[in-house]
PDB file of N, CA, C and O in Angstrom, chain B, residues numbered from 101:
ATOM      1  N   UNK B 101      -5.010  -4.627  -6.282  1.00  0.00           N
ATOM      2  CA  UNK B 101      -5.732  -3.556  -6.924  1.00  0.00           C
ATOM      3  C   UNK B 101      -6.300  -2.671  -5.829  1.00  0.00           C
ATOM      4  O   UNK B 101      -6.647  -3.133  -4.742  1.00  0.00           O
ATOM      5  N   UNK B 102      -6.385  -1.362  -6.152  1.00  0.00           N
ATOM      6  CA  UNK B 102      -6.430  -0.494  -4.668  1.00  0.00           C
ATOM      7  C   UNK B 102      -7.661   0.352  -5.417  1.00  0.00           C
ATOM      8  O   UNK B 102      -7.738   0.420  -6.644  1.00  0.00           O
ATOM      9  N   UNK B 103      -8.715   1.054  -4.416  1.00  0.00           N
ATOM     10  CA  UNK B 103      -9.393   1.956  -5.189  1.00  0.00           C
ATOM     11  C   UNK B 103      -8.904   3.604  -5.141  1.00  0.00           C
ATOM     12  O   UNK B 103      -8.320   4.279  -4.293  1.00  0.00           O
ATOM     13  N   UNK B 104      -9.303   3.809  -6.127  1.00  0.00           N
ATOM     14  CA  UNK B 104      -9.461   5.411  -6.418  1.00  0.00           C
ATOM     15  C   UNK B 104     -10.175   6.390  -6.876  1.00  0.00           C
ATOM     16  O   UNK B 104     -10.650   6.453  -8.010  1.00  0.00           O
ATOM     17  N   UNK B 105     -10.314   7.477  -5.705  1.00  0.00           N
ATOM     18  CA  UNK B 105     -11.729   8.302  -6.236  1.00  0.00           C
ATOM     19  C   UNK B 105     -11.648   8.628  -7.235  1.00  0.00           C
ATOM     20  O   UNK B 105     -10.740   9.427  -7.460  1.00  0.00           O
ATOM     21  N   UNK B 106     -12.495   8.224  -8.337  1.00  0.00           N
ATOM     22  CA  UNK B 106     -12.829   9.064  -9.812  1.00  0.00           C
ATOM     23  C   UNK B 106     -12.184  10.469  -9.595  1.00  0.00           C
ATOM     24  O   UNK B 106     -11.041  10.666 -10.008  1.00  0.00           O
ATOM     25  N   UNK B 107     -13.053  11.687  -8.804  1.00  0.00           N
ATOM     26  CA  UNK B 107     -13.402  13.038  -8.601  1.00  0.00           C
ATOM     27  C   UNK B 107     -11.820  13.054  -8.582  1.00  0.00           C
ATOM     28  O   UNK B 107     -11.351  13.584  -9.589  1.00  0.00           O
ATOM     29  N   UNK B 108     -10.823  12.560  -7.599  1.00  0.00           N
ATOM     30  CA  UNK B 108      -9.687  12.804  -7.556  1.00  0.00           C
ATOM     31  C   UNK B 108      -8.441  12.740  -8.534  1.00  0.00           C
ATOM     32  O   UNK B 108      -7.436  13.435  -8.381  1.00  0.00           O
ATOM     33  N   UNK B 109      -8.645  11.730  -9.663  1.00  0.00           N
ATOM     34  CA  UNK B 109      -7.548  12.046 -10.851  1.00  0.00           C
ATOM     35  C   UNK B 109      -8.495  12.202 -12.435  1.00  0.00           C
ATOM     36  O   UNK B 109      -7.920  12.412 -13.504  1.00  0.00           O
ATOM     37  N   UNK B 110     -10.113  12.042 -12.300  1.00  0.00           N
ATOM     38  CA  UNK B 110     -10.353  12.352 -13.608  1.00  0.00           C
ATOM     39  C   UNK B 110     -10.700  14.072 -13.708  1.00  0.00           C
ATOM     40  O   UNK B 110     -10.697  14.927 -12.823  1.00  0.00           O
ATOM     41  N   UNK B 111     -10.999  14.167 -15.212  1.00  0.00           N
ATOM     42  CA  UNK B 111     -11.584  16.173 -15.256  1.00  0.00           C
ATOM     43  C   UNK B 111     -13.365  15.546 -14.978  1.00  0.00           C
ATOM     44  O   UNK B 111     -13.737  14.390 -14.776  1.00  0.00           O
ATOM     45  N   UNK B 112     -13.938  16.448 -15.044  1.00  0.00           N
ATOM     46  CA  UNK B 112     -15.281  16.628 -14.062  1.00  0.00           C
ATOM     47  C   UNK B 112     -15.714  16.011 -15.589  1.00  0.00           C
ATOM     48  O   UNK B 112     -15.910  14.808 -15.759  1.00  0.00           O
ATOM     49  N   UNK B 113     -15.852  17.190 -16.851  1.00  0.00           N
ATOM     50  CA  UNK B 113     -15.980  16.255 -18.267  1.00  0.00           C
ATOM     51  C   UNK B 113     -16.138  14.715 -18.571  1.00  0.00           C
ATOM     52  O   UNK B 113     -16.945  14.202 -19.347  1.00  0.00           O
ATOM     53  N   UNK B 114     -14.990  13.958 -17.623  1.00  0.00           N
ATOM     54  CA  UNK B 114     -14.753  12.692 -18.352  1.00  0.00           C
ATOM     55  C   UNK B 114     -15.928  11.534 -17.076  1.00  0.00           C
ATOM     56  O   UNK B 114     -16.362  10.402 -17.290  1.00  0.00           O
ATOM     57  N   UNK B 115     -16.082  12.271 -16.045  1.00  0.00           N
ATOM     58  CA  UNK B 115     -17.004  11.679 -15.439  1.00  0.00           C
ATOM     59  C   UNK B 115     -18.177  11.808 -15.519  1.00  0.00           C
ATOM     60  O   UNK B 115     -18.931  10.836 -15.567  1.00  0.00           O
ATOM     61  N   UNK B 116     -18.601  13.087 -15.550  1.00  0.00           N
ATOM     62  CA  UNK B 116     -19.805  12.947 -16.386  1.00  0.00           C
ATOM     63  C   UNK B 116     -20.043  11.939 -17.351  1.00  0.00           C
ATOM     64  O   UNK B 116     -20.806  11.078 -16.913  1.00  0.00           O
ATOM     65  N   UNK B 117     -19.602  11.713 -18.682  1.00  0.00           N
ATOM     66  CA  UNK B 117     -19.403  11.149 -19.931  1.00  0.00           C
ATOM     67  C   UNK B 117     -19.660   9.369 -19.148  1.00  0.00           C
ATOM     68  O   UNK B 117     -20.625   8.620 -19.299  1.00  0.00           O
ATOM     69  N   UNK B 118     -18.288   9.135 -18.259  1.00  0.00           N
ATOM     70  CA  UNK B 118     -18.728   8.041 -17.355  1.00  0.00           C
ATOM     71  C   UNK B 118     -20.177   7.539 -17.121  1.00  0.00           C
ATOM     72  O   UNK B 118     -20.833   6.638 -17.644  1.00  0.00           O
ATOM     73  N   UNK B 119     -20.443   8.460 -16.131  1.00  0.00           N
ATOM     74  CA  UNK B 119     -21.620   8.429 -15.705  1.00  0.00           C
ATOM     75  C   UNK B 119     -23.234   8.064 -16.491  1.00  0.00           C
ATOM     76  O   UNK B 119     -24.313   7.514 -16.275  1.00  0.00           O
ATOM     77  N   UNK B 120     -22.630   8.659 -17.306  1.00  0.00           N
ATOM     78  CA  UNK B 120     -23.735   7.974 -18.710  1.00  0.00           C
ATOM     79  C   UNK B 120     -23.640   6.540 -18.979  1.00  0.00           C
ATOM     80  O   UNK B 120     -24.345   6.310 -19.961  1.00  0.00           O
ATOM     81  N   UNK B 121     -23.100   5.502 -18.560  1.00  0.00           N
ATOM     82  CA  UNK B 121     -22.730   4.318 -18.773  1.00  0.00           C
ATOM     83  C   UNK B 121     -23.067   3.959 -17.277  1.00  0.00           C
ATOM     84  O   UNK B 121     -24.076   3.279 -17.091  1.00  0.00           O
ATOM     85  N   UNK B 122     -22.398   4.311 -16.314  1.00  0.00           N
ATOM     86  CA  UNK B 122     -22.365   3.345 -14.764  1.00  0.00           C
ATOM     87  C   UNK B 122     -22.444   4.610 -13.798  1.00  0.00           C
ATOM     88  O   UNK B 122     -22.078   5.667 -14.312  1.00  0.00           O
ATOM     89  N   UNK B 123     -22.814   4.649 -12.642  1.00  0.00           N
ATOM     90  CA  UNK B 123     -22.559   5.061 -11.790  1.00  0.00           C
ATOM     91  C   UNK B 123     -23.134   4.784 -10.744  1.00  0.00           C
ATOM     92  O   UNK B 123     -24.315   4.443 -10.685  1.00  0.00           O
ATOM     93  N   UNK B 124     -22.167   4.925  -9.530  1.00  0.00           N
ATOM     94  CA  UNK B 124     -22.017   4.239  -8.494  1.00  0.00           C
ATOM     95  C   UNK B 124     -21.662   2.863  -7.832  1.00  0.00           C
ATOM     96  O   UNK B 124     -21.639   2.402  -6.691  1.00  0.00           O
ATOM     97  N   UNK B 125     -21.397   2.430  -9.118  1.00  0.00           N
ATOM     98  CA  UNK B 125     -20.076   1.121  -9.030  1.00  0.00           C
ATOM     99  C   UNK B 125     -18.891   1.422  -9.096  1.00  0.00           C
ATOM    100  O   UNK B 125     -18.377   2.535  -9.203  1.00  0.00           O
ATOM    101  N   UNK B 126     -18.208  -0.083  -9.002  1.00  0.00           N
ATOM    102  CA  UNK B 126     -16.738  -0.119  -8.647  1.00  0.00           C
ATOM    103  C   UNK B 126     -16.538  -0.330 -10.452  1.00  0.00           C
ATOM    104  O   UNK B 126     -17.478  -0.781 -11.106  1.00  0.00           O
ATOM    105  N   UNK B 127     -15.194   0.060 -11.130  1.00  0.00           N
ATOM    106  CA  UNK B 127     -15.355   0.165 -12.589  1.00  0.00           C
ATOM    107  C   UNK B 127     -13.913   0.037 -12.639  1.00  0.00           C
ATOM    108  O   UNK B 127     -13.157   0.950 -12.307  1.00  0.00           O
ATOM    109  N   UNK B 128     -13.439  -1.383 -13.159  1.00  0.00           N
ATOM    110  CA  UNK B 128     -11.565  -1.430 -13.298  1.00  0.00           C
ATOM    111  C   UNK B 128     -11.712  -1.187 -14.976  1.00  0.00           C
ATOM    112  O   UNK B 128     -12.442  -1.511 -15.913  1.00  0.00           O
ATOM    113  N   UNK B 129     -10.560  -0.428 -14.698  1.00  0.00           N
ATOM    114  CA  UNK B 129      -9.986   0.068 -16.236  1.00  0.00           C
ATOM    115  C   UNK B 129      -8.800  -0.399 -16.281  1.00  0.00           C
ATOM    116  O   UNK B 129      -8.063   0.114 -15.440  1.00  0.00           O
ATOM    117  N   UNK B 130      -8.211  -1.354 -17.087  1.00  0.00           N
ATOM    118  CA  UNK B 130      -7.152  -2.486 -17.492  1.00  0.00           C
ATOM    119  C   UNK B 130      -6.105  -1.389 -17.523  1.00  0.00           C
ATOM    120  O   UNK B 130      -6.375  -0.196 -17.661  1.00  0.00           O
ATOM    121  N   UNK B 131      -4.757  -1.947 -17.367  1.00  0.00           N
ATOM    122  CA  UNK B 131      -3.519  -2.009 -17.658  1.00  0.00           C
ATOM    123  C   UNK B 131      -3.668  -1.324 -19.788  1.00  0.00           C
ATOM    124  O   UNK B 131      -4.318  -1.983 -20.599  1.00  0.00           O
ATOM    125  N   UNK B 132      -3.042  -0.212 -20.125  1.00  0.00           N
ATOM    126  CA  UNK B 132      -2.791  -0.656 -21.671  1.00  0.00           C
ATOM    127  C   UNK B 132      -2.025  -2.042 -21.845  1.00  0.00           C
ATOM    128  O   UNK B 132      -1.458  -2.508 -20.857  1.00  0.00           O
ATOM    129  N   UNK B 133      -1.985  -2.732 -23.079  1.00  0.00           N
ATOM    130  CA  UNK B 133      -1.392  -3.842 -23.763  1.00  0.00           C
ATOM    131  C   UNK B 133      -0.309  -4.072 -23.335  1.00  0.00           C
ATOM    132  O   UNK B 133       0.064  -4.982 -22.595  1.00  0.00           O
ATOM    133  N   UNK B 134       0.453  -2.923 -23.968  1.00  0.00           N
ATOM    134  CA  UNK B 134       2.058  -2.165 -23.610  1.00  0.00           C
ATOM    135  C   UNK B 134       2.492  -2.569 -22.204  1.00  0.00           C
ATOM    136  O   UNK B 134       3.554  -3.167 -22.032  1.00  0.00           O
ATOM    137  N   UNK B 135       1.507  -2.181 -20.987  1.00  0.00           N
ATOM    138  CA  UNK B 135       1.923  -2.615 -19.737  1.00  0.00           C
ATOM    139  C   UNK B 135       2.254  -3.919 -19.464  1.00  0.00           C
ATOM    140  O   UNK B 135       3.320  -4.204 -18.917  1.00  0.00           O
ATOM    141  N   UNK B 136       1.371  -4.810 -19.823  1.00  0.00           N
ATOM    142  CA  UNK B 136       1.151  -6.339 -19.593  1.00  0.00           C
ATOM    143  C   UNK B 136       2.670  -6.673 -20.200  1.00  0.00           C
ATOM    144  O   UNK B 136       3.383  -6.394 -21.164  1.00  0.00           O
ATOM    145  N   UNK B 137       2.675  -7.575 -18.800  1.00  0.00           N
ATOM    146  CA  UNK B 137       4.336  -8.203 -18.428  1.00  0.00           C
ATOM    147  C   UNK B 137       3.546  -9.749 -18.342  1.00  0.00           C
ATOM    148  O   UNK B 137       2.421 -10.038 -17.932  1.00  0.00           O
ATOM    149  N   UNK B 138       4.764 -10.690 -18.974  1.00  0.00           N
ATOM    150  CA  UNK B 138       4.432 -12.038 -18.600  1.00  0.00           C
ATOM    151  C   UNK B 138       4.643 -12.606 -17.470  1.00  0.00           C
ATOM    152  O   UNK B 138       5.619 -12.456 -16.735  1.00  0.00           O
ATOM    153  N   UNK B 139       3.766 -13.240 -17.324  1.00  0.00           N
ATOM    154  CA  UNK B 139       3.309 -14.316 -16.119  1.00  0.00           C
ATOM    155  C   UNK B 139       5.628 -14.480 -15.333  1.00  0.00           C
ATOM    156  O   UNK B 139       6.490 -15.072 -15.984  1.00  0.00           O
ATOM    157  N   UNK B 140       5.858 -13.887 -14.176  1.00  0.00           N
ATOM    158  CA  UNK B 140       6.740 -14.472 -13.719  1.00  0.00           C
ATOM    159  C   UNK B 140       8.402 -13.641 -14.337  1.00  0.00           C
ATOM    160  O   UNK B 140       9.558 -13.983 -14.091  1.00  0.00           O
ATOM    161  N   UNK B 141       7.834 -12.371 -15.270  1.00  0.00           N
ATOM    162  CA  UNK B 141       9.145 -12.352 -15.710  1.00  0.00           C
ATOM    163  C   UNK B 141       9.825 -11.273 -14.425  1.00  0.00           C
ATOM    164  O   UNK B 141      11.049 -11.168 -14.345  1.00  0.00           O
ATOM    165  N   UNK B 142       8.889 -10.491 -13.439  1.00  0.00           N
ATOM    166  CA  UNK B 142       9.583 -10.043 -12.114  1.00  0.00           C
ATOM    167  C   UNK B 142      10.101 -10.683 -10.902  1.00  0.00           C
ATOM    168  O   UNK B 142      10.905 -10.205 -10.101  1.00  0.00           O
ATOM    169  N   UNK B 143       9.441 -12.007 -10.872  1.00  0.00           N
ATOM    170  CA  UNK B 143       9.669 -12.832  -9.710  1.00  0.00           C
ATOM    171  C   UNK B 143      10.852 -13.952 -10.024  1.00  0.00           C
ATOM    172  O   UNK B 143      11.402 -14.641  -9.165  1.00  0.00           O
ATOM    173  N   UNK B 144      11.153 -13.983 -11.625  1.00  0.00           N
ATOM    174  CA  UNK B 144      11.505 -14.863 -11.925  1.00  0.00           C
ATOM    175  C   UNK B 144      11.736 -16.278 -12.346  1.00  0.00           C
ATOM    176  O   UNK B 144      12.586 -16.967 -12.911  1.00  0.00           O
ATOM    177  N   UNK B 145      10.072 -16.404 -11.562  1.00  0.00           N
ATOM    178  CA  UNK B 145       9.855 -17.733 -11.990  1.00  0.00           C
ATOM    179  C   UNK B 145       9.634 -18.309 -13.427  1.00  0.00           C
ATOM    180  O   UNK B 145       9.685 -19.487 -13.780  1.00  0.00           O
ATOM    181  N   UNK B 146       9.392 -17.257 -14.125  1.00  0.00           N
ATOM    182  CA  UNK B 146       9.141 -17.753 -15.957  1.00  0.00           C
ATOM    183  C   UNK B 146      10.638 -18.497 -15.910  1.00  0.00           C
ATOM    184  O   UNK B 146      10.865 -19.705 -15.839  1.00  0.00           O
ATOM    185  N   UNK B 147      11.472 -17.520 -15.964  1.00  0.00           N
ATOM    186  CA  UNK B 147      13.199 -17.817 -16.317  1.00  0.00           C
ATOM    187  C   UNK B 147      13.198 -19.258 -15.941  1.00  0.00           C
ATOM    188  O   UNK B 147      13.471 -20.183 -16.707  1.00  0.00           O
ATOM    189  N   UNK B 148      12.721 -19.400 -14.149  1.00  0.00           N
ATOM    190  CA  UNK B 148      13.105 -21.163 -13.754  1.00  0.00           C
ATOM    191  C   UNK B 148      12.510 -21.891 -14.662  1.00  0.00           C
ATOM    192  O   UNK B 148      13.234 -22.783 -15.107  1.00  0.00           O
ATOM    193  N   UNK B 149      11.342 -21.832 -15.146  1.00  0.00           N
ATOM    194  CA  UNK B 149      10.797 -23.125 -15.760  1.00  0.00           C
ATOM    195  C   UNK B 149      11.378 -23.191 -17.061  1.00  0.00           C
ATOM    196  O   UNK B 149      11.350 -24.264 -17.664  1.00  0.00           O
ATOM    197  N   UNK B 150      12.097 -21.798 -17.764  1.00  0.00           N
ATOM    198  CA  UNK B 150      12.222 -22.292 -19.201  1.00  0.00           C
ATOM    199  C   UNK B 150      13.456 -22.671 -18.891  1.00  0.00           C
ATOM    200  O   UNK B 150      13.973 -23.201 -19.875  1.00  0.00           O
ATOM    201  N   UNK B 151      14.206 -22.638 -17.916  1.00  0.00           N
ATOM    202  CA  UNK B 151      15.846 -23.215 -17.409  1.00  0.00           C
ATOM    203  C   UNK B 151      14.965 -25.188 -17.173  1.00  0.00           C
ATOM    204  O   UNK B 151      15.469 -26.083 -17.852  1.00  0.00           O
ATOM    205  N   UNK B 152      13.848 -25.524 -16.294  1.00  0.00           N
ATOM    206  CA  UNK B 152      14.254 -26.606 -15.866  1.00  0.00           C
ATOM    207  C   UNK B 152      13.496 -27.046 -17.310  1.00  0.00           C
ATOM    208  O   UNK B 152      14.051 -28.028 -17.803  1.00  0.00           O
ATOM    209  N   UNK B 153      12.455 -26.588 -18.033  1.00  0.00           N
ATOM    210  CA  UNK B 153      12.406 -27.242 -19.603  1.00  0.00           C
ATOM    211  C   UNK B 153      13.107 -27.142 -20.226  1.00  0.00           C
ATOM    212  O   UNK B 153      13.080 -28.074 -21.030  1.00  0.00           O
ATOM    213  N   UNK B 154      13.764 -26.567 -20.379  1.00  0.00           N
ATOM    214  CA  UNK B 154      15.274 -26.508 -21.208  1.00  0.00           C
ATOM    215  C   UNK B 154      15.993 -28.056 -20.677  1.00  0.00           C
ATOM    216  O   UNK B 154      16.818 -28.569 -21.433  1.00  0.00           O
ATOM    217  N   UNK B 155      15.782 -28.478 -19.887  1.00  0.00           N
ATOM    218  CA  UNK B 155      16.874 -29.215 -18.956  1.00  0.00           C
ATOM    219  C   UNK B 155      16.257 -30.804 -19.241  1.00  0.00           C
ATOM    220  O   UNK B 155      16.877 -31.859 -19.374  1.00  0.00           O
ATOM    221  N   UNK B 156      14.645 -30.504 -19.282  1.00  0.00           N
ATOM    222  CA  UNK B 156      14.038 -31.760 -19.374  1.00  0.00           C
ATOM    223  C   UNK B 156      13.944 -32.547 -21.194  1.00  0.00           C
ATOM    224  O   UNK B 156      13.957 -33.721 -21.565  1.00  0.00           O
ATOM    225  N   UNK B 157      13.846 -31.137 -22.007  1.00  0.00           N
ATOM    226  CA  UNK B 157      14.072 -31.430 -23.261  1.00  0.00           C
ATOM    227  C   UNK B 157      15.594 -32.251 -23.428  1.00  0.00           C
ATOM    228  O   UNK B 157      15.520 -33.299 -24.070  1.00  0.00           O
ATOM    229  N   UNK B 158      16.760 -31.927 -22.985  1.00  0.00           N
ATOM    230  CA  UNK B 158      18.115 -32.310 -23.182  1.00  0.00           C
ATOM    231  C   UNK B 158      17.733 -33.549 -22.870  1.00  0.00           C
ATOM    232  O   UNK B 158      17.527 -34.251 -23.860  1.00  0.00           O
ATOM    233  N   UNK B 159      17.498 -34.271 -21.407  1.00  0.00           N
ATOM    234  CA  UNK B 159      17.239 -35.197 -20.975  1.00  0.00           C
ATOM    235  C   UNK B 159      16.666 -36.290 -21.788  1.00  0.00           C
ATOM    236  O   UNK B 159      17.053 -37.452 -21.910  1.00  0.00           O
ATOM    237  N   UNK B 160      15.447 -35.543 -22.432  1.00  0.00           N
ATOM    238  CA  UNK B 160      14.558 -36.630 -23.238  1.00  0.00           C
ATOM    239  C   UNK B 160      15.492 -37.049 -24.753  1.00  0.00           C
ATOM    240  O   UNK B 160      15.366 -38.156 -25.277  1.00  0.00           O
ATOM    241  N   UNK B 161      16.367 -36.027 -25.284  1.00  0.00           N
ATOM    242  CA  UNK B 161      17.339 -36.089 -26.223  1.00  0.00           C
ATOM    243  C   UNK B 161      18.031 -37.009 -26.038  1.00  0.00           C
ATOM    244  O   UNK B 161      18.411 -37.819 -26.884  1.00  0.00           O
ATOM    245  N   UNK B 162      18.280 -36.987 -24.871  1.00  0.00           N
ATOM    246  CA  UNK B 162      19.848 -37.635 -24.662  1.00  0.00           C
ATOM    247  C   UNK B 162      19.488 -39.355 -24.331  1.00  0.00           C
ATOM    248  O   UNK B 162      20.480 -40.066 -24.170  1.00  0.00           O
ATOM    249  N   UNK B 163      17.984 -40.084 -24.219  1.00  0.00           N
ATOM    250  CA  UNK B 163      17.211 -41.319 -23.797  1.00  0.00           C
ATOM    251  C   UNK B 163      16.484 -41.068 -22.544  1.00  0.00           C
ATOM    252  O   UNK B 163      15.597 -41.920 -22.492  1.00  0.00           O
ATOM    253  N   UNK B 164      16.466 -40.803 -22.184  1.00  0.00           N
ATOM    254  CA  UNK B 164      15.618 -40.453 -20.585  1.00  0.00           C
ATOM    255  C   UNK B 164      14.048 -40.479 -21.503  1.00  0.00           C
ATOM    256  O   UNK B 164      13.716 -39.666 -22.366  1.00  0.00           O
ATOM    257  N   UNK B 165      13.299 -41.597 -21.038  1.00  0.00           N
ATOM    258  CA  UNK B 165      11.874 -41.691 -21.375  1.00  0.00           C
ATOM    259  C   UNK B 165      11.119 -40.794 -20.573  1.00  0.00           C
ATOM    260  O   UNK B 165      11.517 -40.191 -19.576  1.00  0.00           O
ATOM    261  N   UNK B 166       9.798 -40.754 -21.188  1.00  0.00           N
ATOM    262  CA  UNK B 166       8.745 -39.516 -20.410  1.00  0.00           C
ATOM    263  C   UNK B 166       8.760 -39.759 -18.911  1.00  0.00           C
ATOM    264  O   UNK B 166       9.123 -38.959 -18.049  1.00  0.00           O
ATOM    265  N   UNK B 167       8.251 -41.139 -18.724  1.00  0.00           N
ATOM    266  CA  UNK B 167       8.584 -41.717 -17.670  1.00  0.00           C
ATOM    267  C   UNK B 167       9.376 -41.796 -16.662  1.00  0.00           C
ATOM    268  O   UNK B 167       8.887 -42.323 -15.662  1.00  0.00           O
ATOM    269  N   UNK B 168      10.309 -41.485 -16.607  1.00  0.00           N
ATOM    270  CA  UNK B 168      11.647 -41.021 -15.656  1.00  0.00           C
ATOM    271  C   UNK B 168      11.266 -39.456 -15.581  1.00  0.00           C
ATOM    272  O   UNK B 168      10.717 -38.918 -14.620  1.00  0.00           O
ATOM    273  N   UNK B 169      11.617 -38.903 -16.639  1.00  0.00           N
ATOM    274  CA  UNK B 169      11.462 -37.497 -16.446  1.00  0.00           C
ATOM    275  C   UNK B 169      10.186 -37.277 -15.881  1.00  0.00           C
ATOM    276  O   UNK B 169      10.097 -36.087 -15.581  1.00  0.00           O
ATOM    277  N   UNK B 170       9.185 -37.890 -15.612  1.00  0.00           N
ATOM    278  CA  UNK B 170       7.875 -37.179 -14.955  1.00  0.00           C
ATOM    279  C   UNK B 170       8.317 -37.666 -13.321  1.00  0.00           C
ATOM    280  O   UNK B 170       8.236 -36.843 -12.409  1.00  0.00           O
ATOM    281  N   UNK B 171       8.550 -38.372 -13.196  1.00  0.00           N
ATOM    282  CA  UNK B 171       8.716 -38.867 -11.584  1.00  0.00           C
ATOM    283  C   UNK B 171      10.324 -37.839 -11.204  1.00  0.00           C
ATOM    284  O   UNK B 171      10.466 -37.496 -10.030  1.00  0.00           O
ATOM    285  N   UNK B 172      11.138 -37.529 -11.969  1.00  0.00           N
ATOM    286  CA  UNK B 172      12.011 -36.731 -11.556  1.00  0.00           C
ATOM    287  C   UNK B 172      11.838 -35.724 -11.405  1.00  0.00           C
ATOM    288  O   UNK B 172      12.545 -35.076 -10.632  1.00  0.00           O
ATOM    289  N   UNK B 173      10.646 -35.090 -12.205  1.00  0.00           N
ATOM    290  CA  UNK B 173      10.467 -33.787 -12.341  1.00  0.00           C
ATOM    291  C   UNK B 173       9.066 -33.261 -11.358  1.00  0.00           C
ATOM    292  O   UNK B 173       8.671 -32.129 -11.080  1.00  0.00           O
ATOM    293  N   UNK B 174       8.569 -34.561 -11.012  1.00  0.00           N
ATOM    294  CA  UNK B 174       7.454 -34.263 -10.385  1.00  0.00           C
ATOM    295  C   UNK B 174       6.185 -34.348 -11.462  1.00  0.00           C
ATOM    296  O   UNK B 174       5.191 -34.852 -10.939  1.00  0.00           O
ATOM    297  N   UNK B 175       6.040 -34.034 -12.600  1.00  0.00           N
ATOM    298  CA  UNK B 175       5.315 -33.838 -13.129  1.00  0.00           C
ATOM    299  C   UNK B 175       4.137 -35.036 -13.857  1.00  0.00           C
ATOM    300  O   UNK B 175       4.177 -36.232 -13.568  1.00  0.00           O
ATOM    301  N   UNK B 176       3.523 -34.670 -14.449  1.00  0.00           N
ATOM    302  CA  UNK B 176       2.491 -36.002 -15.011  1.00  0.00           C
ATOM    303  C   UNK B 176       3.358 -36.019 -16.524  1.00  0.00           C
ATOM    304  O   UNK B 176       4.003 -35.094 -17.018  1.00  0.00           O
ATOM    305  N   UNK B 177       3.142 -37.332 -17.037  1.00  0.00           N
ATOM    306  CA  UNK B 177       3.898 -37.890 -18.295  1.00  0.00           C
ATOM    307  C   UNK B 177       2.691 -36.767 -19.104  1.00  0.00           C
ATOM    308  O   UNK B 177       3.339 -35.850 -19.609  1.00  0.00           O
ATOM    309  N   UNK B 178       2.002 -36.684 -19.221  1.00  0.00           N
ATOM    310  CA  UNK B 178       1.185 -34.904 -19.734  1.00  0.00           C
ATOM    311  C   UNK B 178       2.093 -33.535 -20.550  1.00  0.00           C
ATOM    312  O   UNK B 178       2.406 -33.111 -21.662  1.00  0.00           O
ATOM    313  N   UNK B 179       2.199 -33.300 -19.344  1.00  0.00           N
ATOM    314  CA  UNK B 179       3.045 -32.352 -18.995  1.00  0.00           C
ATOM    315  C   UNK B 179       4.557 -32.363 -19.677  1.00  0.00           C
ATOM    316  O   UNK B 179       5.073 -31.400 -20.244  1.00  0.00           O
ATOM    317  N   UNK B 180       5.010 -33.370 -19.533  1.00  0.00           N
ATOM    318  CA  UNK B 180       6.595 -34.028 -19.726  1.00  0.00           C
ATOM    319  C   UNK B 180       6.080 -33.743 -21.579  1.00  0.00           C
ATOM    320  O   UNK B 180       6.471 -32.788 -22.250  1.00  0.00           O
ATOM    321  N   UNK B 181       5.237 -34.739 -22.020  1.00  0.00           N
ATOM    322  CA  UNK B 181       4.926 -34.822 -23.443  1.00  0.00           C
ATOM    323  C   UNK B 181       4.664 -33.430 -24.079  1.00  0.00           C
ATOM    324  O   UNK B 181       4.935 -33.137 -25.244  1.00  0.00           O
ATOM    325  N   UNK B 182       4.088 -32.595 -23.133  1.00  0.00           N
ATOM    326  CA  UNK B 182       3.803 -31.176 -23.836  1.00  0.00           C
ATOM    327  C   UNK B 182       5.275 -30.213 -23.941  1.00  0.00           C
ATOM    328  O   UNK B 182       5.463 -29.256 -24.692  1.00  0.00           O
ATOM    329  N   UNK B 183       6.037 -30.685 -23.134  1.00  0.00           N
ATOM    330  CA  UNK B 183       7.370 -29.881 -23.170  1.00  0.00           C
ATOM    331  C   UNK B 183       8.237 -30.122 -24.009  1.00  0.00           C
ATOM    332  O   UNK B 183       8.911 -29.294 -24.621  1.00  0.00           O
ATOM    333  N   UNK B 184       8.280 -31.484 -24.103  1.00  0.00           N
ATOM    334  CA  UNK B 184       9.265 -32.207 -25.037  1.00  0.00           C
ATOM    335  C   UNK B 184       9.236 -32.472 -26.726  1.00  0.00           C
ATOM    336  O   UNK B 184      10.075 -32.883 -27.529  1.00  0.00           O
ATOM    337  N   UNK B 185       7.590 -31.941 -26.850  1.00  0.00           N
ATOM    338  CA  UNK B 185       7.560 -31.876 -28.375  1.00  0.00           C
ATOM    339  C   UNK B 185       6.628 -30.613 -28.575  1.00  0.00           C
ATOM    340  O   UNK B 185       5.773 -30.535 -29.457  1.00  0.00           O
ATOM    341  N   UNK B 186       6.942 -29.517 -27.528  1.00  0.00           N
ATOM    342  CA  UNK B 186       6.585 -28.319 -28.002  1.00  0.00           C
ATOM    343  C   UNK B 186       7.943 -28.106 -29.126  1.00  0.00           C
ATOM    344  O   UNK B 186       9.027 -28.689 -29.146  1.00  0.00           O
ATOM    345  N   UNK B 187       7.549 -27.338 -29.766  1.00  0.00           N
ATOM    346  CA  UNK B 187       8.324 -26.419 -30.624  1.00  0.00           C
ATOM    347  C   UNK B 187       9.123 -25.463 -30.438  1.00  0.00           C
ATOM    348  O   UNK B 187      10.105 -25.399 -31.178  1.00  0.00           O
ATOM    349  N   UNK B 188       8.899 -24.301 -29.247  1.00  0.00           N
ATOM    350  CA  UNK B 188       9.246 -23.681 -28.546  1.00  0.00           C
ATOM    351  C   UNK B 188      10.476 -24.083 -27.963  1.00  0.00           C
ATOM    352  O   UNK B 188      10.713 -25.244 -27.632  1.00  0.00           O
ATOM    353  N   UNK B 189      11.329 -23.046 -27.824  1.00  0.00           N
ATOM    354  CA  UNK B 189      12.715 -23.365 -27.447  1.00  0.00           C
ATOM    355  C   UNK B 189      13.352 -22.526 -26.251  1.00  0.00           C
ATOM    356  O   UNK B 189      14.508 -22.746 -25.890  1.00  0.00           O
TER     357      UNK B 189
END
């Protein structure tokens, strides 16, 4: 997050109006809704995990107890249990 002078992209109007609320603090104004991207879908990492849950659900299908799958996967039998009988696909 980087700062930016008010004076420089608002009208003189809307700071004023500001100013009636705060001034001379630092003041973040969010992203709209619309903007908000999920956790990982630029880096990619969302994709890996729903590839290696995808992978751990089959596993547990196919007999592979929580137990195996948490020590294979690294994870706590927790974790393993929350993946495997989420709903989510």
């Amino acid at each position: 997050m980087k700062y930016i002078n008010a004076n420089k992209v608002l009208p003189e109007n809307l700071i004023v109006e500001i100013q009636k609320y705060v001034q001379g603090e630092t003041l973040y104004i969010p992203k709209q809704e619309t903007e908000y991207r999920k956790w990982g879908t630029l880096s990619g990492g969302r994709r890996l995990l729903d590839h290696r849950n995808t992978a751990i659900k089959h596993s547990f299908i196919s007999g592979s107890s929580i137990q195996q799958l948490a020590k294979k996967y690294y994870l706590s039998t927790e974790t393993i249990k929350k993946i495997v009988y989420s709903q989510k696909k």
